[in-house]
C-alpha positions in Angstrom: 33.5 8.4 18.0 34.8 6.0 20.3 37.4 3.4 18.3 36.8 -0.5 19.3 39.6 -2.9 19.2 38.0 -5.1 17.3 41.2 -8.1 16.8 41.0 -8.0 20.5 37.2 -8.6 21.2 37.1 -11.3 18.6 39.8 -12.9 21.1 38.4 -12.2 24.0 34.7 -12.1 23.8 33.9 -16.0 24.5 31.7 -16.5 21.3 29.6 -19.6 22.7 28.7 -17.5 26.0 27.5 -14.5 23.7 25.4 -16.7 22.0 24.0 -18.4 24.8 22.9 -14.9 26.2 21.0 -14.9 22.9 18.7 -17.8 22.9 21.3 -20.6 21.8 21.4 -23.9 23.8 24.7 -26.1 24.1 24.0 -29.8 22.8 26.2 -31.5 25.1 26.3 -35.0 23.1 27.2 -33.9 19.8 29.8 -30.7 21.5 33.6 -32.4 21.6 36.5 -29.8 23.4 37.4 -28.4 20.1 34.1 -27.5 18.6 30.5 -26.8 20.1 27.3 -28.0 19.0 24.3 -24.9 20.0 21.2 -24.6 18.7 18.6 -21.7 18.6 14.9 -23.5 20.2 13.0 -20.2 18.7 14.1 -20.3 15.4 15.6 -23.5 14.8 19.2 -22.3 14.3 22.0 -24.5 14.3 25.9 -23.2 14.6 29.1 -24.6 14.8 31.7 -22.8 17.7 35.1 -23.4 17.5 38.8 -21.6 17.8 40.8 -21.0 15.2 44.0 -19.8 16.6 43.1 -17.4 19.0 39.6 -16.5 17.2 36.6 -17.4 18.5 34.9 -18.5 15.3 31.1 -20.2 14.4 29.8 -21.4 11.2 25.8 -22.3 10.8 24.8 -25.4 9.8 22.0 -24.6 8.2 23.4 -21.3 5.9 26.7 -21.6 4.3 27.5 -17.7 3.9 26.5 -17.6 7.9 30.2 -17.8 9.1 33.2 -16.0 10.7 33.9 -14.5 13.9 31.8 -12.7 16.4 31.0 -9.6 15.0 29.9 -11.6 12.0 27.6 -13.5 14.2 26.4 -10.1 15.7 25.8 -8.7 12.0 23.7 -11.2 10.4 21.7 -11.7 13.6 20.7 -8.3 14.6 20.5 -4.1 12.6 23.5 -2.9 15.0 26.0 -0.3 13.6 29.6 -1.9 13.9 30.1 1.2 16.6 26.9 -0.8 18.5 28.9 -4.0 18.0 31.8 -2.7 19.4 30.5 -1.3 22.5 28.5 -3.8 23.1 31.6 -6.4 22.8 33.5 -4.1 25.0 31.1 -4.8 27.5 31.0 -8.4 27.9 35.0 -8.2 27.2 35.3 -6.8 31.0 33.2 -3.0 30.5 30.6 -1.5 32.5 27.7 -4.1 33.9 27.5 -7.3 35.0 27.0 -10.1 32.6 25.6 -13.6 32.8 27.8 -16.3 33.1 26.8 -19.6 31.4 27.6 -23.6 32.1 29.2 -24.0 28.8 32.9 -25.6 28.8 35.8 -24.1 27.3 37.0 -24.7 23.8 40.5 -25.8 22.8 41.6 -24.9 19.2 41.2 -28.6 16.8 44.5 -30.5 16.2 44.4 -33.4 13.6 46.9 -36.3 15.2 46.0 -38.7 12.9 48.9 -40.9 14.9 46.9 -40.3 18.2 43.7 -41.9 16.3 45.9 -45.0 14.8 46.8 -45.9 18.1 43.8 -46.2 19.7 42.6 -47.7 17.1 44.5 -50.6 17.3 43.0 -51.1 21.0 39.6 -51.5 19.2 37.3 -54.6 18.2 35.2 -55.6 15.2 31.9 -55.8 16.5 28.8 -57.2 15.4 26.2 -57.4 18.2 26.5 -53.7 19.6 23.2 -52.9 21.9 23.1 -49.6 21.3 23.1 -50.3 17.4 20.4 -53.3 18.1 18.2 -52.3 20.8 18.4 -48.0 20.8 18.7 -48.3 16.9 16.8 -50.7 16.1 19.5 -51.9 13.5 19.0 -55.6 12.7 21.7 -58.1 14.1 22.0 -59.4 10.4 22.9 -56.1 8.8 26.0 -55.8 11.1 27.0 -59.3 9.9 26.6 -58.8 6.7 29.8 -58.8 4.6 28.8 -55.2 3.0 29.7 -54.2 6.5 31.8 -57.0 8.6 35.0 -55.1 9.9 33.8 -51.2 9.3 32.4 -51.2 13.0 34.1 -51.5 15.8 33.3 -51.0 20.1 36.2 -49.5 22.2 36.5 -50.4 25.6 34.6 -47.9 27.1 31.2 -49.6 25.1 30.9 -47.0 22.1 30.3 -47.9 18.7 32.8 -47.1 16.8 32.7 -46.0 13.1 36.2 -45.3 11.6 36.8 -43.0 8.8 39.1 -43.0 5.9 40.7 -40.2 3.3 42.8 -40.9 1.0 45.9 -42.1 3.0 44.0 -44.1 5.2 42.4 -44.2 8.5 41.9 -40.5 9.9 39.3 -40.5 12.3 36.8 -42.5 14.4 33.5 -41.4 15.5 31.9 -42.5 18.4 28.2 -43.0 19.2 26.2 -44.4 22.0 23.3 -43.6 24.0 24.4 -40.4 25.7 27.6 -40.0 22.8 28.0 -38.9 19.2 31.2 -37.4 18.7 34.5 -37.8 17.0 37.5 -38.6 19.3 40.1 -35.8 19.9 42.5 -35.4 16.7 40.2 -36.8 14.1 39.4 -35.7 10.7 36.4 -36.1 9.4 36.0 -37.7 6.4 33.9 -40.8 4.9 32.7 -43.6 6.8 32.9 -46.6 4.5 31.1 -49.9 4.2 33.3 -52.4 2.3 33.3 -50.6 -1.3 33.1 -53.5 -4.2 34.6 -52.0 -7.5 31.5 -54.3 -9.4 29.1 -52.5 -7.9 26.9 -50.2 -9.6 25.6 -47.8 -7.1 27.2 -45.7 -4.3 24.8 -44.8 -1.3 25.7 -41.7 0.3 23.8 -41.8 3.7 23.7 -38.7 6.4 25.6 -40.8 9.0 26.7 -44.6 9.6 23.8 -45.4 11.2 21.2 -43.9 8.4 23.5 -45.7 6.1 23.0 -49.1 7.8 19.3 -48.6 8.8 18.9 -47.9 5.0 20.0 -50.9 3.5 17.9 -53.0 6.4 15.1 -51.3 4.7 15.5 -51.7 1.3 18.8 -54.6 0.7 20.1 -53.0 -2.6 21.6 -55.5 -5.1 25.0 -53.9 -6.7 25.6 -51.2 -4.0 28.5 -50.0 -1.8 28.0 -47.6 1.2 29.0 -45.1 2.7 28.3 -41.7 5.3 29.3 -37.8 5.3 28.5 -37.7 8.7 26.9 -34.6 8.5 27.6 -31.1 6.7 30.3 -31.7 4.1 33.7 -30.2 4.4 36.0 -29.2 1.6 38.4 -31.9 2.6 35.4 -34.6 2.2 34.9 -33.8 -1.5 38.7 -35.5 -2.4 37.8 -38.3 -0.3 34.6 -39.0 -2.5 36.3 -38.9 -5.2 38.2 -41.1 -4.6 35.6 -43.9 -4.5 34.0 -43.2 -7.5 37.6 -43.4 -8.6 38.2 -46.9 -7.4 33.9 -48.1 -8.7 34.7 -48.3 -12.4 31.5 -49.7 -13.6 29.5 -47.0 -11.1 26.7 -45.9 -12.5 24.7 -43.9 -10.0 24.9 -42.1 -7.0 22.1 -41.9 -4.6 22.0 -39.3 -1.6 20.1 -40.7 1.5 19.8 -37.3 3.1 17.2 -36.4 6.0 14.1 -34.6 3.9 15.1 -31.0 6.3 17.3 -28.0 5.1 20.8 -29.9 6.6 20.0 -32.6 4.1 19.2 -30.5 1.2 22.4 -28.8 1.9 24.5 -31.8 2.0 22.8 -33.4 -1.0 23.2 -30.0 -2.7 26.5 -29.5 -2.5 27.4 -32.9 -3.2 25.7 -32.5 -6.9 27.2 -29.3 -7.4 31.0 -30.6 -6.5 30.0 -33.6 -8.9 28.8 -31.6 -11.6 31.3 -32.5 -14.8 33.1 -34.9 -13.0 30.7 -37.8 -13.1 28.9 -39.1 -16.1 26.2 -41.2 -13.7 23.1 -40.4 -12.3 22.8 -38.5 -8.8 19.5 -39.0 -6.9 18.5 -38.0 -3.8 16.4 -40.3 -1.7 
């Protein structure tokens, strides 16, 4: 039996044009040079590629045990023998036969420079009035004056909104959305976005994203309740970071998780009330 080096195809088998031979389709406005954004239009898949190291590496969005590198992605897709994973890896590592060749950019490996992110920060401006926020949005003028969010969103000088996020020692990434952009600028962590948290307040609203967060209290204008967004999928780091707040809302008495009704949401909110589970007292709703 033939023997695969398997260390090597993981390296050099480019993971996002596999799966592209496979069905999956780049989303270009959510995809950043570190970390692509593909999605499946048969069966609704949604995965993560990225490099760790020298790795090509994916994680779905939708399945939390769907993760790894390619032959992991190869396993839980298809019935293949690892001997049919390796050959077939062999192949598009520079065998036998000519392979397809996709229009999908290169990745580079993610690297947090939170100083990289403070500095450009300090080029940026509270806004108020952004159009894409207003007219693409539809989020009322009012809302971004109101003092539950005055000074959590900001416009750089190329137009984008701006929605900065914090962990515990501060400012650690901003996230940048627009008509044709929703990404997080190069060297960011992802952690909370944050209205302006009053420790009176009773309720915490954990929206999907800034913009849901904002959208929801134009809808509904809670009495006694501080914001905030995950911006998608939780991360391990983001967990701390929540913490945190419920940390610094003494007199908090419930949590509520304004998640999209689909399985991204369910996972969010789920994982959210497992983390929680012991650690706070309230009541955790999802909305």
């Amino acid at each position: 039996m033939q023997k695969y080096d398997f260390a090597a195809l993981k390296q050099s088998v480019n993971l996002s044009q596999y799966a592209a031979g496979q069905g999956y389709e780049l989303d270009r406005k959510k995809s950043t040079r570190s970390s692509l954004v593909m999605r499946h239009a048969a069966t609704g898949d949604k995965i993560i590629v990225s490099k760790k190291g020298a790795n090509w590496v994916y994680f779905s969005v939708h399945d939390d045990r769907d993760n790894g590198t390619i032959v992991d992605f190869i396993e839980k897709r298809t019935s293949k023998s690892l001997a049919e994973i390796g050959r077939e890896l062999a192949a598009w590592s520079g065998g036998a036969g000519a392979l397809p060749v996709y229009a999908i950019p290169d990745v580079q490996e993610q690297v947090y420079d939170v100083g990289r992110i403070r500095r450009a920060f300090q080029w940026m401006k509270p806004t108020t009035a952004h159009p894409y926020l207003i007219s693409e949005r539809k989020v009322p003028a009012d809302v971004l004056k109101h003092p539950r969010f005055a000074g959590r969103i900001f416009q750089d000088r190329y137009g984008n909104a701006v929605f900065p996020h914090q962990n515990g020692q501060g400012l650690c990434g901003l996230e940048l959305k627009n008509t044709d952009k929703g990404v997080f600028m190069r060297g960011s962590e992802k952690a909370l976005w944050l209205g302006n948290i009053d420790p009176a307040d009773t309720v915490l609203i954990l929206a999907e994203a800034a913009i849901d967060a904002l959208s929801h209290f134009a809808m509904f204008r809670p009495q006694n309740a501080s914001y905030g967004a995950v911006s998608g999928g939780m991360k391990d780091n983001q967990f701390s970071c929540l913490m945190d707040i419920v940390q610094k809302m003494p007199k908090l008495e419930k949590i509520i998780l304004a998640v999209d009704h689909d399985q991204g949401g369910e996972k969010i909110a789920s994982r959210i009330e497992s983390y929680l589970e012991g650690k706070f007292a309230g009541l955790i709703i999802t909305h």
